[in-house]
KOLNURO-783246 format. One line per 4 residues: their letters; for each residue x, y, z negated of C-alpha. Coordinates in steps of 0.25 Angstrom, whole numbers. Each point is the difference from the previous one (the first is absolute). Layout:
# KOLNURO-783246
A) X Y Z | ...
This chain:
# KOLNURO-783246
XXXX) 0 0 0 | 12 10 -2 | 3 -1 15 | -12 5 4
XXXX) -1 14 -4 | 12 4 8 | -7 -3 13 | -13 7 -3
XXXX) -2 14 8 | -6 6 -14 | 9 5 -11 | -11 0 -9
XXXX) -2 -14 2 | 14 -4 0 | 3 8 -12 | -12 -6 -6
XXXX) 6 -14 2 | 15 3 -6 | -7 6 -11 | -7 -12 -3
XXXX) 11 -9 1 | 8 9 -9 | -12 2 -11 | -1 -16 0
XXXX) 14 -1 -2 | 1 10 -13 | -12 -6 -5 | 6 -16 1
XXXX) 12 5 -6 | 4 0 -14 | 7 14 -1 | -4 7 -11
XXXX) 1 16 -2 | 13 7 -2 | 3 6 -11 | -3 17 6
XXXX) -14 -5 5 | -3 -3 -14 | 6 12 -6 | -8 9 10
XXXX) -12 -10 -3 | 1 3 -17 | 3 15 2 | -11 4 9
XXXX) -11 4 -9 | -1 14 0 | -12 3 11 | -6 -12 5
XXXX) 2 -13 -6 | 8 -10 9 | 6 -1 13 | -8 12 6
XXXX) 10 10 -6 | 10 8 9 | 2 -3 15 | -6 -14 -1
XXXX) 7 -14 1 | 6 -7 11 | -6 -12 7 | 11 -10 -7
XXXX) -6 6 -15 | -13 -2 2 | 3 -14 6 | 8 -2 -12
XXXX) -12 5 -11 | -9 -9 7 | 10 -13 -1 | 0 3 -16
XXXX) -14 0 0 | -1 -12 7 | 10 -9 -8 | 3 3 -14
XXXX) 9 -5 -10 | -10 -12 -3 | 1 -5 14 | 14 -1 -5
XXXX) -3 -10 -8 | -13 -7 5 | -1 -6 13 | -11 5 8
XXXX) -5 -5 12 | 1 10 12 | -5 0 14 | 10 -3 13
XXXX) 0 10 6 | 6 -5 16 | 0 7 11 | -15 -2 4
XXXX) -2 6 -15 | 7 13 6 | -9 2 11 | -12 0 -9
XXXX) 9 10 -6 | 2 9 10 | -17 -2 5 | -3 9 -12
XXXX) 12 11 4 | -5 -1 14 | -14 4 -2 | 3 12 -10
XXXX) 7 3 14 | -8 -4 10 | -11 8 -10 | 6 14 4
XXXX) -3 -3 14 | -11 10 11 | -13 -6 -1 | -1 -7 14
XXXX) 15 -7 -1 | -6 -6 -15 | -12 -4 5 | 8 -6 12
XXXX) 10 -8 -9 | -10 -3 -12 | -9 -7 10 | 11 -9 7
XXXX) 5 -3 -14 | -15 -6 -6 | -3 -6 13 | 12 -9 0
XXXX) 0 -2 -14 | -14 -5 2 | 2 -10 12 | 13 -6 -8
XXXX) -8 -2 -11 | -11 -6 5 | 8 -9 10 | 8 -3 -11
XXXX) -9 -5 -9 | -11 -6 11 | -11 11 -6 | -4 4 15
XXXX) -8 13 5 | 2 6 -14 | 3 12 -6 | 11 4 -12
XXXX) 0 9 -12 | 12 2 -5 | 2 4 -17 | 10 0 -11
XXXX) -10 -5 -10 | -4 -15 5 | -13 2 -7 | -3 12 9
XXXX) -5 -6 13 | -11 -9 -6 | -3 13 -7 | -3 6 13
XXXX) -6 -13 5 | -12 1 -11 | -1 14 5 | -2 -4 14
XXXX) -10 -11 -4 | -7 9 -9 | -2 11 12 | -4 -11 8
XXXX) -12 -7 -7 | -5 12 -7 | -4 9 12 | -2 15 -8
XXXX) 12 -5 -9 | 7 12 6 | -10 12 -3 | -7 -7 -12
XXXX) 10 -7 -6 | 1 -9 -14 | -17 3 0 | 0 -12 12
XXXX) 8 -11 -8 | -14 1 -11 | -7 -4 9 | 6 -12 3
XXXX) 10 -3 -9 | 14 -5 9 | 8 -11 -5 | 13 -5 1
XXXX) 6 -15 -2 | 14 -4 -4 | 6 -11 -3 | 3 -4 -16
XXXX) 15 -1 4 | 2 13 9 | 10 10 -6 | -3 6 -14
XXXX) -8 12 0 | -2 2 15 | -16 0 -1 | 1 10 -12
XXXX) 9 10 9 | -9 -2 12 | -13 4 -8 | 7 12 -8
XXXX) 5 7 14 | -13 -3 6 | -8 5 -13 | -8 -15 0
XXXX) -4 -5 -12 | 7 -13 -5 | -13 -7 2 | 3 1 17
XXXX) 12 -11 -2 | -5 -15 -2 | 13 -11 -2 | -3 -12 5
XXXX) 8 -11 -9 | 7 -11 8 | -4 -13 2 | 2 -9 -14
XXXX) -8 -12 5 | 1 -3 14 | 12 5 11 | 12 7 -5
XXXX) 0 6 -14 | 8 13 5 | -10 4 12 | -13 9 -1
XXXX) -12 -9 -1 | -5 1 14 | -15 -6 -6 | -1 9 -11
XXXX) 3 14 10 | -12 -7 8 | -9 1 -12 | 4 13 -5
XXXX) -1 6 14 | -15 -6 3 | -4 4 -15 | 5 15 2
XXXX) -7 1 14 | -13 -5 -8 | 2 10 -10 | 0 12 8
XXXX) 17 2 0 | 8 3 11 | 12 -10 2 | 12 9 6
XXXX) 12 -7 -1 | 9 -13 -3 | 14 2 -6 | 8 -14 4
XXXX) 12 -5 -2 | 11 -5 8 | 8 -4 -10 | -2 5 -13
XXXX) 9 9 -9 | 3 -11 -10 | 2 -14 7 | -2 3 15
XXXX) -14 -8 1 | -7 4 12 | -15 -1 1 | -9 -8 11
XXXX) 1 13 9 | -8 -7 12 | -12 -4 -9 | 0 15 -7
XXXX) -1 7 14 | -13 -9 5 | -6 3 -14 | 4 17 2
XXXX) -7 -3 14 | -12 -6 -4 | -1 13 -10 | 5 11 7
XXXX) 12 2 -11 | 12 6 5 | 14 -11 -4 | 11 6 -3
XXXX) 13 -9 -4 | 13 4 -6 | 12 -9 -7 | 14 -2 6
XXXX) -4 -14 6 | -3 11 12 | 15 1 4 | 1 -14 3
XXXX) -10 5 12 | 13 2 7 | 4 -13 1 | -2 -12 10
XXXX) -10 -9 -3 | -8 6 -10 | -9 -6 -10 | -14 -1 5
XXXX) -3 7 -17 | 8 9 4 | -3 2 15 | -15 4 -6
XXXX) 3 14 -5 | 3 4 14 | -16 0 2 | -1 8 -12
XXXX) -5 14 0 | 12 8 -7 | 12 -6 -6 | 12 8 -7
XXXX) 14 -5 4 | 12 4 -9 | 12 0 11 | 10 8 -11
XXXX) 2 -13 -9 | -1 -9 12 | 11 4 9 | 8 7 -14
XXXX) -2 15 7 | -1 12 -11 | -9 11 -1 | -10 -8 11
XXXX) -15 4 0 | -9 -13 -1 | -10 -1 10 | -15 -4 2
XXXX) -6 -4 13 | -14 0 2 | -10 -1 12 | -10 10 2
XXXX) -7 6 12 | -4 15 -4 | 11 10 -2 | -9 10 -6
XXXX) -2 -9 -11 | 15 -5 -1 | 3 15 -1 | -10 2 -10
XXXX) 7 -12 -10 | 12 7 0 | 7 -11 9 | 2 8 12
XXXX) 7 15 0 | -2 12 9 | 14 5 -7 | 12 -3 7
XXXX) 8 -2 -10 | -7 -10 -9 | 4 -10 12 | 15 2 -4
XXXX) -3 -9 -9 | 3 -13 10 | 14 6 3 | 7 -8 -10
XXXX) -6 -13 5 | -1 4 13 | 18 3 0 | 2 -14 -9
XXXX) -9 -9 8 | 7 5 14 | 12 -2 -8 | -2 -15 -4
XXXX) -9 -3 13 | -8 -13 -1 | 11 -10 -1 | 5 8 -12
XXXX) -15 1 -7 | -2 -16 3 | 13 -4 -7 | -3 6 -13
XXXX) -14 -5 0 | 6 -14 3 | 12 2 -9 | -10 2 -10
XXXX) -7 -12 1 | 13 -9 3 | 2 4 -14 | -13 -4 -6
XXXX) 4 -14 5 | 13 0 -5 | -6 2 -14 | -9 -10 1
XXXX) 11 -9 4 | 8 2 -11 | -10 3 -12 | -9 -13 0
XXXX) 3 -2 -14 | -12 11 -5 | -13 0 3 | -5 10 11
XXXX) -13 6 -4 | -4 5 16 | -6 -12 10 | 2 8 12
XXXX) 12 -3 8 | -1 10 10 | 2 10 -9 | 14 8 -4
XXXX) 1 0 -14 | 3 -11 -11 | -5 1 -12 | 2 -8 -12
XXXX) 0 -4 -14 | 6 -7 -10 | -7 -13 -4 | 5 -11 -9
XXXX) -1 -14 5 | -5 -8 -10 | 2 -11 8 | 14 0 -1
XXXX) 0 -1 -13 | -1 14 -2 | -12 1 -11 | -3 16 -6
XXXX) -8 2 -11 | -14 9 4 | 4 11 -7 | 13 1 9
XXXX) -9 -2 13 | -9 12 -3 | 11 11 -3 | 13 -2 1
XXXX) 0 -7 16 | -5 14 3 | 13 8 -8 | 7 -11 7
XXXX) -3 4 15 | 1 14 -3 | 16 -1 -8 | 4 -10 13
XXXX) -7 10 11 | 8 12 -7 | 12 -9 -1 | 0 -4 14
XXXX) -3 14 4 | 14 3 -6 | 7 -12 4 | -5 2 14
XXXX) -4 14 4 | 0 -3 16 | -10 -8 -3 | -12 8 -3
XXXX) -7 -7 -9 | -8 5 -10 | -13 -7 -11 | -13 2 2
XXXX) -12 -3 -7 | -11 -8 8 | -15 -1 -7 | -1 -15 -1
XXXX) 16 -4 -1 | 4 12 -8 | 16 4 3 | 9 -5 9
XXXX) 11 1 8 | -2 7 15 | 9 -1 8 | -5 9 15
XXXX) 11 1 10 | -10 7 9 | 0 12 -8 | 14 1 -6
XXXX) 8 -7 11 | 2 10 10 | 1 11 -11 | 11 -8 -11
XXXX) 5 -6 12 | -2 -15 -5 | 7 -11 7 | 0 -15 -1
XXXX) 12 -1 -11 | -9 10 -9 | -9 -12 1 | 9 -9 -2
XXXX) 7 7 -12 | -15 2 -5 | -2 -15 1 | 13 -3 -7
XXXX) -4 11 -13 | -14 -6 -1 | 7 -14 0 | 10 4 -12
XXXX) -11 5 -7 | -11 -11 0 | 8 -11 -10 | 2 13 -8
XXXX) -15 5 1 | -5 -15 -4 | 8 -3 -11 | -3 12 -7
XXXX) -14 -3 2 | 1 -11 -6 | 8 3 -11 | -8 10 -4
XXXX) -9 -9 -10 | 12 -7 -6 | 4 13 -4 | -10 5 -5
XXXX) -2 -13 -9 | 17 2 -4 | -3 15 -5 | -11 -7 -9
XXXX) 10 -9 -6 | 8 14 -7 | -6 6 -11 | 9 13 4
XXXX) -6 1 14 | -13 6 6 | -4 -5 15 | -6 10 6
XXXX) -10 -2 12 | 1 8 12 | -6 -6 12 | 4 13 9
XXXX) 13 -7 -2 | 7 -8 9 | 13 -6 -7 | 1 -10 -9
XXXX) -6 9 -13 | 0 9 -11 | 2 -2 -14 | 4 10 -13
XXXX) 9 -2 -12 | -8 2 -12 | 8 3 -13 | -2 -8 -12
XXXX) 3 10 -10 | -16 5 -8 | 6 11 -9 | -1 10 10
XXXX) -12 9 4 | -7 -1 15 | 10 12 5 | 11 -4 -5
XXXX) -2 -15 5 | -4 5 13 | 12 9 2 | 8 -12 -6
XXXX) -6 -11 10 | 2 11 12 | 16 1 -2 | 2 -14 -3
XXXX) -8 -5 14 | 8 12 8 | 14 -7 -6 | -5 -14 3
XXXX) -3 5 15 | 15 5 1 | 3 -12 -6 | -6 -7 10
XXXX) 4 7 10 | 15 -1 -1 | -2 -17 -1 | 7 -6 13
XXXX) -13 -4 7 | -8 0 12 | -14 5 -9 | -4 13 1
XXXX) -3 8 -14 | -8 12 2 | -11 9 -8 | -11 -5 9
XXXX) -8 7 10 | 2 15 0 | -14 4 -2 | -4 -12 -8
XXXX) -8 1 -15 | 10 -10 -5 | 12 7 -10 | 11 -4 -6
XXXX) -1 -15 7 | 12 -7 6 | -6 -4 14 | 8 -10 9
XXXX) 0 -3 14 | 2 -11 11 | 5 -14 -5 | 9 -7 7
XXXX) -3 -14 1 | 10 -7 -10 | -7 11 -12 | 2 -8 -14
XXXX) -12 8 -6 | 1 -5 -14 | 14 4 2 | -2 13 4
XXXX) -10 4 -11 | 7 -6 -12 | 13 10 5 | -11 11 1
XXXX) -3 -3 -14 | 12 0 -5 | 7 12 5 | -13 6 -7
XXXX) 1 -6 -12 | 16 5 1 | -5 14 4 | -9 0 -12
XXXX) 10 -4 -12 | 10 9 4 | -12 10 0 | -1 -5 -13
XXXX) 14 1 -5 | 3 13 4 | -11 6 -6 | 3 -6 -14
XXXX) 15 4 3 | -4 13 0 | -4 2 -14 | 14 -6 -4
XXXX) 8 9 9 | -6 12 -5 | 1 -4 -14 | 17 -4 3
XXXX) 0 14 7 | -4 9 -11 | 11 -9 -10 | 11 1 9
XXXX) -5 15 1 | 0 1 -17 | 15 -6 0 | 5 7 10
XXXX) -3 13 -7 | 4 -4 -13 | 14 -7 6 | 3 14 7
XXXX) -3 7 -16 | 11 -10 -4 | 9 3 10 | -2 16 0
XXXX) 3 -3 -17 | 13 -10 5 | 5 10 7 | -1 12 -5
XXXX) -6 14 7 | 13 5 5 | 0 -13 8 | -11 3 8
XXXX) 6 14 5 | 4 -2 15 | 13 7 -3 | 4 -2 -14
XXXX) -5 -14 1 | 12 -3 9 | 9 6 -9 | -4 -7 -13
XXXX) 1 -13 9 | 13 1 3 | 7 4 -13 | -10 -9 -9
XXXX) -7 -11 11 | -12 -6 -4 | -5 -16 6 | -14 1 -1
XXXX) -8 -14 0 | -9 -1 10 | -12 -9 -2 | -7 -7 10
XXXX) -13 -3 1 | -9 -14 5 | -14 0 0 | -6 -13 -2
XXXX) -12 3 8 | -6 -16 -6 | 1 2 -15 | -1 17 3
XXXX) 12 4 -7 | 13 9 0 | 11 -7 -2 | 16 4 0
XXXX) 10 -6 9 | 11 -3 -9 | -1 -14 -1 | -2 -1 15
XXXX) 13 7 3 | 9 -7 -10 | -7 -12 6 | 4 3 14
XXXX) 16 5 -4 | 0 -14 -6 | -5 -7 11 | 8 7 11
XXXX) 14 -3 -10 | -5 -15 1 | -3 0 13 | 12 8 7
XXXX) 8 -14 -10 | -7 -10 8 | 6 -10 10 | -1 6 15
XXXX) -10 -13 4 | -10 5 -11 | -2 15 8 | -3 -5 13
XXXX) -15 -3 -3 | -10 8 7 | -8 10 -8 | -16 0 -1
XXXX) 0 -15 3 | -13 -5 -6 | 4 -16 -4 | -9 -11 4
XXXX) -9 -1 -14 | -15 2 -5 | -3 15 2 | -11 -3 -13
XXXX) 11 4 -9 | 0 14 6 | -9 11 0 | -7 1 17
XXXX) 3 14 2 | 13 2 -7 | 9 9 7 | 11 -5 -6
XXXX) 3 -14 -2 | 9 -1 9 | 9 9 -5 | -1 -9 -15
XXXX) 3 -12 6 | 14 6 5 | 3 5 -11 | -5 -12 -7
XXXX) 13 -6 10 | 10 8 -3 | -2 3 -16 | 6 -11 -7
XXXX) -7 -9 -10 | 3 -1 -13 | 4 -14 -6 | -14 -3 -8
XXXX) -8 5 12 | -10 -11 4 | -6 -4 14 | -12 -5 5
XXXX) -2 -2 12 | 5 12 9 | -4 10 -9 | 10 4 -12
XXXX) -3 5 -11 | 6 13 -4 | 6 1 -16 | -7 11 -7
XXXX) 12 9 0 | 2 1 13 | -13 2 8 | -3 1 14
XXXX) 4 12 8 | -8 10 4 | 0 8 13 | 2 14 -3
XXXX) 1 13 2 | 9 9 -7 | -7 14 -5 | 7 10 -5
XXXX) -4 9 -11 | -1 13 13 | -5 -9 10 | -12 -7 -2
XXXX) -8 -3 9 | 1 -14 8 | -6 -13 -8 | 6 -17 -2
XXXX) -7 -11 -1 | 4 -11 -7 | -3 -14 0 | -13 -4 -7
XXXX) 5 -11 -12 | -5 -12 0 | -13 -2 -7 | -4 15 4
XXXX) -7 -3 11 | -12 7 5 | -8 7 10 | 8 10 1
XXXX) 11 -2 10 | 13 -5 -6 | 9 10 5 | 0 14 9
X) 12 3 6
């Protein structure tokens, strides 16, 4: 398309071209603004807000404030799926700059061009799509040109509709039939545009008894029709699908047009079954909506053009009427509005259109192929969509209880359409929700193909997702019972029931403690499930911990996902209630610490001050004095006694560190006299032995048992087993931490003696 412009005689049209080309390229890109645009971007404020200050912006700016506006930074971080814009995609493009152009125009050369243009959209069209001796009204809204239809029909069978108006309908009251599974809300917008009360629509239920369950109930319309006629209404029009919004089903088009005959109701037929009018053959189903009335055809999605009006072609002899409804226009420029079309359909040309239709259907059959193992919920195979569900096979062994069934198939479907959706974003598919089979997957090529580009490895990939997922999806399914009845099992756990939730379950840690009030147990119960879903969270493991849905009425749950299919549920709840009760003890024992430390604090605190009185008395004032300090030092030097402190945070007492350091000088003495074999023993080795003789969260133990090896025994000492015990005048060290009479303010820990153990942690380093 680039070459183009530079052998066309207009500059305008040429320049028109290359700035297109370059408009599309800013916008692709990923350039972001420079750091002067956004200088003079924050300091322009004095006169008009924005941009609209000074001379203006250049063409580059603008192009650049519309690119952040259309991607910001959560596109960043979340895919989303975005049209393919190709080259075709670029002439629809240029369609809507070319009729702001061709707008500007003298009156004779507009009328001149904007006829050829509609005529040849028309023909193509209606060649196209085998509609013959038709005519086209193009509209962005595809809602628009069955709008228009109703008007024509209502100018037609009221004859003073135009100059008496609404007062004709009360005489006889018009009505209009649609089918139970036509788009949502279509007859409520036809009747608030048309100002007809609600009571003009009648839906006709499908068929539930005999025939196909998705198609209108061609019986029923009889008897609706006939009874209307005997009451005095006026039956106007049939609204019929060719494949409806949800699954694609296709109603009995042939029979509907006799019956619209044999009462004088206009047919009209919409549903994106149409674009396989294109092809060769064609279903006889489908090949019946070419002897309908009107039908709308939505060419943008089809073919994957941008910005392309839909189109509603219609047979009708009188002009004046057609004028009248709003389908034809005496202005010029409301015929631009086939432009865009009319440059991407010469662009494609009929092969072109063809292919993608096919390609599209190709693709339907390759997902049939490879996804036999779900249950399609459509039965006609001329139509280009797939929809399915999940379903569990009981036959395979597969058993659910009924509760699973009713609620959680339906999260199910929705978490692995999302989840392919993400895996697979060529592929288009999406969920839907279907009256009589609730959610499912849908997957319609005919509709997403041509504008995501989908090709037959996107099917394949899909295929290969959905078939990683199933074992997942079952197993889950039907571990969901078993772990509902393990959760039962703990006293300490709550299983919570969530049916909008897909995975595997939720459950809560409840504490055990009952001398707290409701906030404080609530607040208590709150942190310990938030540490116990970290916890979880940093296991090595495929499950996935989360909070639950985000807009769920469950709090302060622990919800799990997917199972894989070698899941130990006993396992995995029993470690669950573990880490809780874990979480909950040392809860526990840091609040009863915290009395004890505040309580060691404020003593420490008490000797401290009176140690420095002491000293101050020791010393003497003239000590103290920076100056003369250094000078009564040096003729008369003092050694001052430094006493350190240990604070036994088990028993909750100060203690001095005298005997610890006459201890360690002895030990090091001994120790430095020792053979050079005896030294080559690693340190912190914990021996093989019972670890019942210590205390479970002793920080410390360690560090006794290597100075248990390297301090010698005295001759009366006695041993059993592989614990010694120390004599009574020589006691165990202590790890501590010297604290000088000026600097007091770091802690030891000691080890807990035997026989002192408690609740409270053993030792905090």
């Amino acid at each position: 398309m680039s070459e183009h412009p530079v052998h066309i005689m207009d500059p305008v049209l040429a320049e028109m071209g290359d700035h297109l080309a370059d408009a599309m390229k800013i916008l692709e890109s990923d350039r972001t603004w420079t750091a002067q645009n956004q200088e003079q971007q924050r300091f322009s404020w004095r006169d008009i807000p924005g941009p609209l200050q000074g001379n203006g912006q250049d063409m580059v700016t603008i192009l650049q404030l519309v690119q952040n506006l259309m991607h910001d930074e959560e596109d960043k971080l979340v895919h989303r799926r975005m049209q393919c814009v190709g080259e075709q995609g670029h002439m629809a493009l240029l369609g809507h700059s070319l009729a702001a152009y061709i707008s500007v125009l003298d009156k004779d050369r507009l009328r001149k061009v904007t006829t050829r243009i509609l005529s040849d959209t028309t023909l193509w069209l209606c060649r196209l799509f085998r509609y013959e001796s038709g005519s086209v009204y193009f509209h962005d809204d595809d809602r628009e040109g069955l709008l228009k239809v109703c008007r024509l029909i209502i100018n037609a069978r009221y004859e003073d509709y135009a100059t008496e108006g609404f007062t004709m309908l009360s005489f006889r009251h018009p009505v209009i039939y649609h089918s139970a599974a036509c788009r949502p809300g279509l007859g409520q917008h036809l009747c608030s545009q048309l100002g007809l009360p609600l009571s003009t629509l009648c839906c006709v239920p499908c068929n539930t008894m005999f025939g196909s369950q998705h198609q209108m109930d061609v019986a029923l319309l009889d008897k609706l029709m006939r009874e209307d006629l005997e009451s005095g209404k006026l039956p106007l029009l049939l609204i019929a699908n060719a494949g409806t919004p949800g699954a694609g089903h296709t109603d009995k088009l042939g029979r509907l047009k006799e019956l619209c005959v044999q009462y004088n109701v206009w047919l009209h037929v919409e549903g994106f079954n149409l674009a396989t009018l294109a092809l060769s053959p064609v279903s006889s189903m489908i090949m019946a909506a070419t002897k309908s009335d009107s039908m709308t055809l939505t060419p943008g999605p089809w073919l994957g053009l941008p910005a392309v009006p839909a189109a509603t072609l219609y047979r009708h002899e009188d002009p004046a009427l057609s004028l009248a409804a709003g389908l034809t226009s005496s202005h010029p420029v409301e015929k631009l509005r086939a432009l865009p079309l009319w440059l991407s359909l010469q662009y494609l040309g009929h092969d072109g259109i063809v292919e993608r239709i096919r390609h599209a259907s190709q693709l339907v059959r390759t997902a049939l192929r490879r996804v036999r193992c779900w249950e399609r919920v459509e039965d006609d195979l001329s139509s280009p969509v797939v929809v399915f569900r999940f379903s569990p096979d009981s036959s395979s062994g597969n058993f659910f209880p009924c509760y699973t069934l009713r609620g959680v198939c339906v999260c199910v479907c929705c978490q692995l359409g999302e989840r392919l959706a993400r895996l697979v974003p060529a592929s288009g598919v999406d969920v839907v929700e279907l009256e009589d089979e609730g959610v499912c997957v849908r997957f319609n090529p005919i509709m997403t193909a041509a504008v995501l580009g989908t090709q037959e490895a996107d099917v394949m990939a899909l295929s290969e997702r959905l078939m990683e997922l199933l074992p997942s999806l079952s197993c889950t399914l039907r571990s969901r019972q078993d772990f509902r009845e393990e959760v039962f099992q703990h006293a300490v756990l709550s299983y919570v029931e969530d049916l909008n939730w897909a995975g595997l379950g939720a459950l809560r840690y409840e504490p055990r403690r009952t001398d707290l009030d409701e906030g404080r147990r609530h607040q208590q119960m709150e942190k310990i499930n938030s540490d116990l879903l970290k916890k979880l969270k940093e296991l090595d493991t495929d499950l996935d911990f989360s909070t639950g849905p985000e807009f769920g009425e469950e709090r302060n749950c622990v919800f799990i996902g997917m199972v894989p299919e070698d899941i130990d549920v006993a396992v995995l709840v029993e470690t669950i209630a573990s880490i809780g009760r874990e979480l909950e003890e040392s809860g526990k024992l840091l609040e009863n610490m915290t009395e004890v430390v505040r309580k060691g604090i404020l003593e420490a605190e008490e000797q401290l001050r009176r140690a420095n009185e002491e000293k101050l008395i020791e010393e003497g004032v003239l000590r103290q004095i920076p100056l003369v300090g250094s000078v009564v030092n040096w003729f008369s030097p003092f050694q001052s006694s430094v006493k350190g402190r240990t604070f036994d945070l088990a028993a909750g007492s100060l203690d001095t560190t005298e005997p610890i350091y006459s201890l360690k000088a002895q030990t090091n003495r001994e120790a430095f006299s020792e053979s050079p074999a005896s030294t080559g023993q690693k340190a912190f080795r914990r021996p093989a032995m019972s670890t019942d003789s210590y205390s479970e969260t002793s920080s410390v133990c360690h560090l006794d048992e290597s100075y248990r090896d390297t301090v010698p025994q005295p001759p009366g000492e006695r041993v059993e087993g592989d614990v010694a015990e120390v004599p009574q005048m020589s006691p165990p060290p202590k790890l501590e931490l010297e604290v000088s009479e000026e600097e007091a303010s770091a802690w030891t820990v000691q080890r807990v003696p035997e026989g002192e153990e408690g609740e409270s942690p053993a030792s905090i380093r």
